[in-house]
C-alpha positions in Angstrom: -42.2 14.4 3.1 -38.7 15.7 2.9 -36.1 13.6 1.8 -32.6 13.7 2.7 -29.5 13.2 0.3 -27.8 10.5 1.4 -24.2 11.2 2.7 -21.0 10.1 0.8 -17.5 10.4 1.4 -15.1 10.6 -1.2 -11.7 9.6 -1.2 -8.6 10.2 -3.6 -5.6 7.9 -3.4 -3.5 10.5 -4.4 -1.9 13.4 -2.3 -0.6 15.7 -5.4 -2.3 19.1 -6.2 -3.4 17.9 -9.5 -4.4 14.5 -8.8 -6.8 13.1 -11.7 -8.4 10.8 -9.3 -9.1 14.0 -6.7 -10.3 15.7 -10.4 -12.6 11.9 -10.5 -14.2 12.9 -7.5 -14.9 16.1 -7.6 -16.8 15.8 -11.3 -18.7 13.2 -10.0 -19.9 15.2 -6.7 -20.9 17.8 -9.1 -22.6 15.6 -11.1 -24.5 13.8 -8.1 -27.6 16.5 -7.9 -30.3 15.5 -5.1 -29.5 12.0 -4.7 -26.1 12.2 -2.9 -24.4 15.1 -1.5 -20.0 14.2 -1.8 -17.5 15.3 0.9 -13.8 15.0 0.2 -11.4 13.8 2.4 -7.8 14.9 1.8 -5.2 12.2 2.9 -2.4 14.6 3.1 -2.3 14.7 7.1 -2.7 11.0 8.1 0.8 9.5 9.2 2.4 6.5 8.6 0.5 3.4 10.8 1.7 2.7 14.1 0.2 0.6 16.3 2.0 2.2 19.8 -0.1 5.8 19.0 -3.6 3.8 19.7 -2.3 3.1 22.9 -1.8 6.9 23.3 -3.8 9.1 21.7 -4.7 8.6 18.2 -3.3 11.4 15.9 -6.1 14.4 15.1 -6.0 13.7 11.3 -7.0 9.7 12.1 -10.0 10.8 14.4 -11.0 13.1 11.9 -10.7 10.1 9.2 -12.3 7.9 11.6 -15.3 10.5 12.3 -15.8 11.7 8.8 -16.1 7.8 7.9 -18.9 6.9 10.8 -20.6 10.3 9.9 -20.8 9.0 5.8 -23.6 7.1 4.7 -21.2 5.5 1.7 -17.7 5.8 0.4 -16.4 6.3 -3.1 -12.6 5.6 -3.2 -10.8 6.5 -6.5 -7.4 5.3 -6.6 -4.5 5.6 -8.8 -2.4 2.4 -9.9 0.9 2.0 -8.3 3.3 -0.8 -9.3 0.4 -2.9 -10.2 -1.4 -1.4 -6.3 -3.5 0.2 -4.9 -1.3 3.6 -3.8 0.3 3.1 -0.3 -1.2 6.3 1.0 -4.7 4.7 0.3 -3.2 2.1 2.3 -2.0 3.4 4.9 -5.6 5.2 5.7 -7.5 2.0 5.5 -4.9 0.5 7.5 -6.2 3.1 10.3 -9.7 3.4 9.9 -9.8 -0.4 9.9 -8.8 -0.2 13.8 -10.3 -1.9 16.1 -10.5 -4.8 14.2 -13.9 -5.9 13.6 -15.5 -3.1 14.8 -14.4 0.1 12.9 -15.9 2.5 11.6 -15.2 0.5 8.0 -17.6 -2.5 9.5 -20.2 -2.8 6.9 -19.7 0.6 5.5 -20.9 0.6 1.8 -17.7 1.4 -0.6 -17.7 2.1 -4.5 -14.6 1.6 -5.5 -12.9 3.2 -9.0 -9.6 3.3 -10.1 -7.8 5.5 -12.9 -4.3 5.0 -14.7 -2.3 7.0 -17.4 -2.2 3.4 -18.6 -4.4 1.1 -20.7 -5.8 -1.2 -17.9 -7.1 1.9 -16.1 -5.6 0.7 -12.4 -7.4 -2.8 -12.1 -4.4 -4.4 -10.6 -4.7 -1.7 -8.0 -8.9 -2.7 -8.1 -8.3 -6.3 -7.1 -6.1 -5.4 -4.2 -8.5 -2.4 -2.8 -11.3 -4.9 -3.0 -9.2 -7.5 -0.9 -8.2 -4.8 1.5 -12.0 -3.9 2.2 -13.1 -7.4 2.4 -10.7 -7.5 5.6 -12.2 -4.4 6.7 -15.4 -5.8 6.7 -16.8 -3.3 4.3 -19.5 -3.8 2.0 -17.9 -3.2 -1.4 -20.7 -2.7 -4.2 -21.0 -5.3 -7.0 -20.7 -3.6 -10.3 -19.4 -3.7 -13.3 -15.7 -2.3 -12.4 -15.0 1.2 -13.0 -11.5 1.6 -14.3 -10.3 4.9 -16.1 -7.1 4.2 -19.0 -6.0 6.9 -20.3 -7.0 9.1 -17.1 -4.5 12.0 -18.2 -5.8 12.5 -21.4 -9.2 12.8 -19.5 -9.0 15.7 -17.8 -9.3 19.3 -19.1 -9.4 22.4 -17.1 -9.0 20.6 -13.4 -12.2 18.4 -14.1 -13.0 14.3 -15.5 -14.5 15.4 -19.1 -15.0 11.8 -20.3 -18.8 11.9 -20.3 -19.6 7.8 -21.2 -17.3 7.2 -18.0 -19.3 9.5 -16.0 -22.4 8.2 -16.9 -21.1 4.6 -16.1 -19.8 5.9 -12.6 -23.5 7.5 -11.9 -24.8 4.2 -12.7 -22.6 2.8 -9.9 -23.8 5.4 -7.4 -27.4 4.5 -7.9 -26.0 0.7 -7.0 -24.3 2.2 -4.1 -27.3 4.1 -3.0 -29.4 1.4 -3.7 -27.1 -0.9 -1.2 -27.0 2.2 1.6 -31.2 1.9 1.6 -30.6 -2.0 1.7 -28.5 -1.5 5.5 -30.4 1.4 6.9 
C-alpha cells in the first residue's frame, strides 16, 4: 500500500524578500521528508478586505487563497510580531479566507501556528491573538507546546532557519498536526 504525504500549506506573515518567518517555512518544508509535503503561499497579492467585492467577484489572489486552503490537508502559519500582533497582512488573509462565515474553507482546518521576533519573547503576543483569530474561524488550532522563535535574526544564515533545537521542536509539532489531520479524515 502506497501512502500519500499529507498536504500542508504554509504561510508567512511577512511580505518582505527576506522575511525570517518565509526563511521558517521553507527550512521546515525541507526538513518535512515523507511525512508532509509544504506549499507556500505568498501574501503579496491579497488586497485590503472589503466586504462590497464578495458581492461582485471575489479578487483572483483570494480565490486562489481560498482554493489553495480547501486543497491543504493542514496549515502552518509563522508570523512575525507586530506591536505586540499578529502582522496585519496575516490579518487581512484570514479576514478573507474566513468568508462565508461558518462555512469557509478555514472550518475545521487543522493550523500549527509559530511565531518569530528579533525580540526576546519570540512573537507570543502576536501567538495569543492568531490563536483567537482562528478560534473565530472555526479552525482547529493544534495543542502544543507554543513555538515562538526570539532572537529570529540572529537565526538565520544563508536565507535558511539554522537553529536546529527549534527545528526539532517545530518537527515535533508537525507530527501533532499530522496526528490531528488523521484524527478528521
Amino acid at each position: 500500500m502506497v501512502t500519500v504525504a499529507h498536504r500542508l500549506l504554509g504561510i508567512s506573515g511577512s511580505l518582505r524578500a527576506q522575511s525570517t518567518n518565509t526563511a521558517v517555512l521553507k527550512t521546515l518544508g525541507a526538513r518535512l521528508g515523507d511525512k508532509a509535503h509544504m506549499s507556500l503561499f505568498a501574501l503579496n497579492d491579497i488586497p485590503l478586505y472589503n466586504s462590497d467585492l464578495e458581492a461582485e467577484a471575489l479578487p483572483a489572489s483570494v480565490v486562489a487563497l481560498k482554493e489553495a486552503i480547501s486543497q491543504a490537508d493542514g496549515l502552518i502559519i509563522c508570523s512575525p510580531e507586530y506591536n505586540y500582533g499578529t502582522s496585519g497582512v496575516l490579518k487581512n488573509a484570514l479576514d478573507w479566507a474566513s468568508r462565508p462565515g461558518f462555512n469557509s474553507p478555514l472550518k475545521h482546518k487543522p493550523v500549527l501556528i509559530m511565531t518569530s521576533s528579533p525580540g526576546v519573547l519570540g512573537g507570543a503576543r502576536a501567538q495569543s491573538q492568531l490563536r483567537e483569530t482562528l478560534s473565530a474561524t472555526l479552525s482547529r488550532v493544534i495543542c502544543s507546546p507554543q513555538i515562538v522563535i526570539p532572537g529570529v535574526n540572529q537565526k538565520i544564515q544563508n536565507g535558511h532557519f539554522a537553529d536546529e533545537t527549534t527545528i526539532e521542536f517545530m518537527l515535533a509539532a508537525v507530527d501533532n498536526l499530522i496526528a490531528e489531520i488523521n484524527l478528521v479524515a
